[in-house]
C-alpha positions, 0 to 999 in steps of 0.5 A, a space after each residue: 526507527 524514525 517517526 516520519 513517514 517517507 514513500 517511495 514509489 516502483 513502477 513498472 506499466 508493462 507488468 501492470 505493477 507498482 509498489 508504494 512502500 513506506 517507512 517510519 510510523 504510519 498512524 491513522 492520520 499519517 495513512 490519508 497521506 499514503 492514500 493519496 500516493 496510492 491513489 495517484 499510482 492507481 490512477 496511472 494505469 487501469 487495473 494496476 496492481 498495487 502492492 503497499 509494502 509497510 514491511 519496514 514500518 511501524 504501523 498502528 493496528 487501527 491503520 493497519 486495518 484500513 489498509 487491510 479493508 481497503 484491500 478487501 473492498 477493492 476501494 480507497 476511503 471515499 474521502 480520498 477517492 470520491 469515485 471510488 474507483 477500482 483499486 487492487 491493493 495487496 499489503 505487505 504487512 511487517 511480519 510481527 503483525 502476522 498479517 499472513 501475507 502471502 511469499 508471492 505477494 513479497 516475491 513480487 514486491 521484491 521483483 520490483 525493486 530490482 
């Protein structure tokens, strides 16, 4: 798998969707990078939900935490978003961490790439 962090970003305004999915290694300084991208997405439309699919990356586990905080709190790191603005983030977790992610939560991410 290569180190690299690569996004790529599906959008769909009618449904109030997005998917921002990474592949290659997300680190702890590599997620600032995939916040800001999260960030712009949200940004697009109010009450966008937003589903981080790093299903198909290797995400450290400190990252994988503050995605799953940022998840939970509704918010990006104040670094990133000094306003903190309402973010609904979902993440879709690669299945070895056992993140316990719910099947509609991929069904949906899977809808969008189609």
């Amino acid at each position: 798998m290569n180190d690299k962090l690569k996004v790529l970003v599906r959008l769909d305004l009618d449904c109030g969707e997005a998917e921002v999915a990474a592949q290659g290694h997300v680190t702890a300084q590599s997620l600032q990078a995939l916040y800001v991208v999260v960030k712009r997405a949200n940004h697009l439309k109010e009450g966008l939900h937003l589903v981080v699919d790093v299903s198909h990356a290797r995400v450290e586990p400190a990252a994988m935490e503050q995605l799953q905080a940022c998840s939970k709190s509704h918010h990006l790191p104040a670094s990133i978003d000094p306003l903190q603005s309402e973010c609904n983030i979902s993440v879709l977790a690669p299945a070895s961490l056992g993140s316990g992610t719910s099947t509609g939560v991929r069904s949906r991410a899977m809808s969008l790439a189609a």
